[in-house]
C-alpha positions in Angstrom: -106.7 86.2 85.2 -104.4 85.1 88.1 -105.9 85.8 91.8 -103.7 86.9 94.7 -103.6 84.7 98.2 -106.1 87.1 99.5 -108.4 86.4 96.7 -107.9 82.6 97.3 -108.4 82.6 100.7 -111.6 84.2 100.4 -112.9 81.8 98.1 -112.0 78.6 99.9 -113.2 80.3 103.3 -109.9 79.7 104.9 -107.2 82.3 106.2 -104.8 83.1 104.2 -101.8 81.8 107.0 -103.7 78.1 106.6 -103.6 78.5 102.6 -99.8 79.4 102.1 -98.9 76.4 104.9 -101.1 74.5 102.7 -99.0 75.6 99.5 -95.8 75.5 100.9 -96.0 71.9 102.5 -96.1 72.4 106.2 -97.1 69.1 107.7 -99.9 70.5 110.3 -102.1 71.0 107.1 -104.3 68.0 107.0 -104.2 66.3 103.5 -107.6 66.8 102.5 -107.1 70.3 103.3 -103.6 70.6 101.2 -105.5 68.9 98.0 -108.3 71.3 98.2 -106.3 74.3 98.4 -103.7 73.2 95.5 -106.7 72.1 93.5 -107.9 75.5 93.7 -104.6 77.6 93.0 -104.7 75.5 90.0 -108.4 75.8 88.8 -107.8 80.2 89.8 -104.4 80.5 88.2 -103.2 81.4 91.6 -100.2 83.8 91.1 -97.6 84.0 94.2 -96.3 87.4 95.9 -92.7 86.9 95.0 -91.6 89.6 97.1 -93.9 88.8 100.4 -92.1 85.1 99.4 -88.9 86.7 99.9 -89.8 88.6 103.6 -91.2 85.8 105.1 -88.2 83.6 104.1 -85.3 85.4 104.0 -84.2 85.0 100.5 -84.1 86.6 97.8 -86.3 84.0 95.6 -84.1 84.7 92.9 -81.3 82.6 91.2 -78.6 84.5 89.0 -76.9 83.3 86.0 -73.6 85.6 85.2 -72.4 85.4 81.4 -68.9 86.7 80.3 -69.6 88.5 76.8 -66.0 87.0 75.3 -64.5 87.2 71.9 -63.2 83.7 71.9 -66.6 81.7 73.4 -69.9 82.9 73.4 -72.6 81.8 76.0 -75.4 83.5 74.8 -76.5 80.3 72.1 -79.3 77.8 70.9 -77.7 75.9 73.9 -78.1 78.2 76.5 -81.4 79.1 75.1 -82.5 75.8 75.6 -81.1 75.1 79.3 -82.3 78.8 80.0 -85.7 77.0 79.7 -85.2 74.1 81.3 -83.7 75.7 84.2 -86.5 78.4 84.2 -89.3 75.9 84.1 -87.9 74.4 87.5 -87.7 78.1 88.9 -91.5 79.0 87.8 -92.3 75.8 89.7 -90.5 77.0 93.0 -91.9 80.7 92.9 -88.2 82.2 91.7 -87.2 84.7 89.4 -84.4 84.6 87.1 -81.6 87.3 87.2 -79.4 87.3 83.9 -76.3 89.5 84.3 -74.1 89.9 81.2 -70.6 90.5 81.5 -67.0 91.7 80.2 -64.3 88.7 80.6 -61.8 90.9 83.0 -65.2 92.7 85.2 -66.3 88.4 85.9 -65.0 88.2 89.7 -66.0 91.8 90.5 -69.9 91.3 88.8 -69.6 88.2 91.9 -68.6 89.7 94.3 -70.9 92.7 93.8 -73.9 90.1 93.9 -72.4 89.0 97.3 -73.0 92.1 98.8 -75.9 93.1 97.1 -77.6 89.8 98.3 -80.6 89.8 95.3 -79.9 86.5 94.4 -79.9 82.9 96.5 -77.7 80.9 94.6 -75.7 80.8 91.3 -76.0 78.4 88.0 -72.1 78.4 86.5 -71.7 78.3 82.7 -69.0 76.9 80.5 -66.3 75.6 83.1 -63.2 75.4 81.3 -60.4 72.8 83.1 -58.8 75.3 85.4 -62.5 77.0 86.8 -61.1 80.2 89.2 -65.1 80.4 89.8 -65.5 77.2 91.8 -62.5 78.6 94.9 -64.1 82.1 94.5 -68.0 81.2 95.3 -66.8 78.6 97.7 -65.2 81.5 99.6 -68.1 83.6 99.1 -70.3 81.7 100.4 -73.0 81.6 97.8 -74.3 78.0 96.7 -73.7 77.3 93.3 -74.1 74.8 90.5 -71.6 73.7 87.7 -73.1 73.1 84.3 -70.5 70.7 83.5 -67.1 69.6 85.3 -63.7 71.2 85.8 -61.0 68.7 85.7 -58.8 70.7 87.7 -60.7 71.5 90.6 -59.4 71.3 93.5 -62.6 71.5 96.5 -65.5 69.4 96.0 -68.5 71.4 94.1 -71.7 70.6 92.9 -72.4 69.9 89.3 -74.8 68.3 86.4 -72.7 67.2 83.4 -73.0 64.8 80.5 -70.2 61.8 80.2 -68.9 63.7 77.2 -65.5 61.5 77.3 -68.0 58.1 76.9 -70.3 59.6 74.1 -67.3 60.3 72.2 -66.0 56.9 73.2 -68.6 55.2 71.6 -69.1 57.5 68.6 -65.9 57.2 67.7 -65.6 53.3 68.0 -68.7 53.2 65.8 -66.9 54.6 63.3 -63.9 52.2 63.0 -66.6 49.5 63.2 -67.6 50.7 59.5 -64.2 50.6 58.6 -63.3 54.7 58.8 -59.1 54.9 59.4 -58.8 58.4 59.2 -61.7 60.3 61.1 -61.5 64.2 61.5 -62.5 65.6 65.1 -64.2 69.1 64.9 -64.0 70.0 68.5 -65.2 73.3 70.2 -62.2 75.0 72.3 -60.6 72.7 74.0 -60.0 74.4 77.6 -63.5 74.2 77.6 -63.8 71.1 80.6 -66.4 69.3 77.8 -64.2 69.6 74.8 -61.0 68.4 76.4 -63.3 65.6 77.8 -64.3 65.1 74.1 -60.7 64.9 72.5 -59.9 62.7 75.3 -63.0 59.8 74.5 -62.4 60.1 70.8 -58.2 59.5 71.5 -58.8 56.5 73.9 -61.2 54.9 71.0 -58.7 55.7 67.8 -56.3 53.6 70.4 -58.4 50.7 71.3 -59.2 50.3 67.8 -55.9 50.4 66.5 -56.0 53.1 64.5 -53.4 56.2 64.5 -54.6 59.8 65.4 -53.2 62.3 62.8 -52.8 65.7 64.5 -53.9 67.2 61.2 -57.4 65.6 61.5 -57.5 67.9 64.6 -59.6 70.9 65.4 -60.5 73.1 68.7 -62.5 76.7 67.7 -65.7 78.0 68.1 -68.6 75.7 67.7 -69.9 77.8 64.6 -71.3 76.7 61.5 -69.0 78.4 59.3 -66.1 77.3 61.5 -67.5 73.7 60.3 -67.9 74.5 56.8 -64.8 75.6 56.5 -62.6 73.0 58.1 -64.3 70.9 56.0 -64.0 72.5 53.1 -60.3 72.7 53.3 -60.3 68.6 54.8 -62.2 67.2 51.3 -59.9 69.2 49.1 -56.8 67.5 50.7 -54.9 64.6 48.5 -55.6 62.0 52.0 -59.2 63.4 53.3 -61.0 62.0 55.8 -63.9 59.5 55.5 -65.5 60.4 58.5 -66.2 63.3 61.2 -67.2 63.4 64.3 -68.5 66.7 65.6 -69.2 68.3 69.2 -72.4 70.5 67.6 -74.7 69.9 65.4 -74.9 73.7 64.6 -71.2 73.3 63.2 -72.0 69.8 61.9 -74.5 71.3 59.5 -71.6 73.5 58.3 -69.9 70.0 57.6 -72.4 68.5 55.9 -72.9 72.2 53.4 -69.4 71.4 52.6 -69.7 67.8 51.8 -72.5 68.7 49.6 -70.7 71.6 48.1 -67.9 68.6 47.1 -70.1 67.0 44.9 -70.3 64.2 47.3 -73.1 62.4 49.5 -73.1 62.5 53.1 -73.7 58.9 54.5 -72.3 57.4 51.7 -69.0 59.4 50.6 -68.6 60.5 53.6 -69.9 60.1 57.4 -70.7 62.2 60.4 -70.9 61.7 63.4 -72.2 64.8 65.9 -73.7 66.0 69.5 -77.1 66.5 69.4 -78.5 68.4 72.9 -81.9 67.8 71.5 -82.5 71.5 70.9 -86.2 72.7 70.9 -85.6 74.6 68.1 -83.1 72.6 65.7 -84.6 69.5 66.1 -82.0 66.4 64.4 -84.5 65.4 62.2 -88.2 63.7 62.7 -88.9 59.9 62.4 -85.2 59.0 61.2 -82.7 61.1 62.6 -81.0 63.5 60.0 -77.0 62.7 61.6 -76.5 60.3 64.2 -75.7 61.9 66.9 -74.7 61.3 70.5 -78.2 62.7 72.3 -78.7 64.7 75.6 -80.7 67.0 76.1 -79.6 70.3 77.5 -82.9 71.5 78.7 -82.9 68.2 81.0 -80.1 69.7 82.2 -81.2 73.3 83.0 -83.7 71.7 84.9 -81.7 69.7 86.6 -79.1 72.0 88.0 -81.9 74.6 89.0 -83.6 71.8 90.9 -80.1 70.6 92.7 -79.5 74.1 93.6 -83.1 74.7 95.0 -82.3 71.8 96.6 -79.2 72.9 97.8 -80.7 76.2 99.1 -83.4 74.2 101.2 -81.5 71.7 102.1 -77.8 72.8 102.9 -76.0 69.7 102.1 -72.8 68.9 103.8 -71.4 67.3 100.8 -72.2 68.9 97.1 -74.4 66.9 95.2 -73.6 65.8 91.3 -75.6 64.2 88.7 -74.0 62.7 85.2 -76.4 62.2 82.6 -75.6 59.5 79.9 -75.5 60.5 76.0 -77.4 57.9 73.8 -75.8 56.9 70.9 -78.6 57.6 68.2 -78.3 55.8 64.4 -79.4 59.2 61.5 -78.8 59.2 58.0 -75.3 60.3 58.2 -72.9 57.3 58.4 -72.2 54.2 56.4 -69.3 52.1 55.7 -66.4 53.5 54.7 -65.9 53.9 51.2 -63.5 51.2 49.5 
């Protein structure tokens, strides 16, 4: 059972105004003193008043995440899932609530600026930034800090943001590929005015280049990151009279469409033919256990929800002049899904 500060105080025979300094850092609390009293919140399950937080501070202790409910790309996924935890394990540590708000595409700006004036949040975590982001001009001029999960090429004001280096994991999955002698790889892309995506295309391009090797429009594919979107493209790719020997992936959730439709061909994946796909280390669709199941380029998108929410709590405290940003490097991780390319 969690106790209240009252509660606390009481047991460690100190006032309450010495225990909450004590919790929340303030340098006139001795050391010995600031070890007892954490020891103790620990040991009592000590439970915060959010709200009394909140008056003494100013803020809201809140952070709001805004989702667009679209037709063509939904948010709400394994991979939001996962950086909903990450990103909530950083607020729980902070004393913050979350505050989801789901959205129609065209009501986007107006669910903003209503959270503006409403003032129940203290900053913003921004989802799925495609390459022209109207989000990033409209919270600068608002006002509110905020954090980019991902990048938007075409930004125009500085902004912070936590991305992977989606245009070097593809880089180097790719030229893995042509090192096992693949010609004619397939890229199974998600929608590609999604920021990541077009960064995704553009490694994979760059490597087909260096390596010599010709990209064939028809080996290219921008949709949904779905698992039927996967089987199918794949399914029509193996029946063709040229197929590809390889693929390379941006999901593992439409990779394992790819690999139902290798099997469905009658042919062996790793050996016929050879995948390559993002992994973002998903707590609940794990890529295997001691030997990865596809090699993968591997980031974890809960590292990155806790990230971000620790850059904007940062940012909140802190008030940096100039936006911080963080890029987090994929590792290139060898599964049972490539080999060399079939002679």
């Amino acid at each position: 059972m969690a106790v209240n500060l009252k509660q606390l105080s009481e047991h460690l025979k100190l006032s309450q105004t010495t225990v909450s300094r004590a919790l929340n850092g303030y340098p006139e609390v001795n050391e010995e003193t600031r070890k007892r009293v954490q020891a103790a919140a620990k040991a009592m399950n000590y439970s915060p008043n959010i709200r009394a937080k909140g008056l003494a501070t100013g803020r809201a202790m809140a952070i709001g995440h805004v989702i667009p409910v679209s037709n063509k790309h939904e948010m709400v996924n394994p991979v939001f899932g996962d950086f909903i935890a990450g990103a909530g394990e950083a607020y729980s540590q902070a004393g913050y609530e979350m505050v989801l708000t789901l959205v129609a595409d065209d009501n986007e700006e107006r669910a903003y600026r209503k959270i503006k004036a409403k003032g129940n949040v203290d900053g913003l975590i921004v989802h799925g930034p495609r390459m022209i982001e109207p989000r990033i001009p409209l919270l600068t001029d608002l006002e509110i800090p905020f954090v980019v999960h991902g990048r938007a090429s075409q930004a125009d004001t500085g902004y912070a943001w936590v991305d992977i280096n989606n245009k070097r994991a593809f880089q180097r999955a790719t030229a893995y590929l042509a090192d096992l002698g693949h010609r004619r790889i397939a890229l199974i892309n998600g929608l590609e005015d999604m920021d990541f995506a077009y960064r995704r295309r553009a490694g994979y391009t760059d490597a087909m280049a260096k390596a010599g090797l010709e990209v064939d429009p028809a080996l290219l594919f921008s949709e949904e990151m779905t698992e039927i979107y996967g089987y199918r493209t794949a399914q029509d790719l193996l029946a063709r009279d040229n197929p590809p020997t390889a693929f390379l992936v941006s999901s593992m959730i439409t990779a394992i469409g790819v690999r139902r439709a290798i099997d469905a061909a009658g042919l062996k994946m790793g050996r016929d033919v050879s995948i390559i796909t993002h992994d973002d280390d998903l707590s609940y669709l794990q890529n295997g256990d001691s030997v990865p199941i596809f090699t993968a380029t591997r980031s974890s998108v809960r590292e990155a929800g806790y990230l971000s929410a620790k850059m904007l709590l940062g940012m909140i405290d802190q008030k940096p002049e100039t936006p911080p940003t963080r890029m987090l490097e994929a590792e290139l991780i060898i599964g049972d899904s490539t080999g060399r390319a079939p002679s």
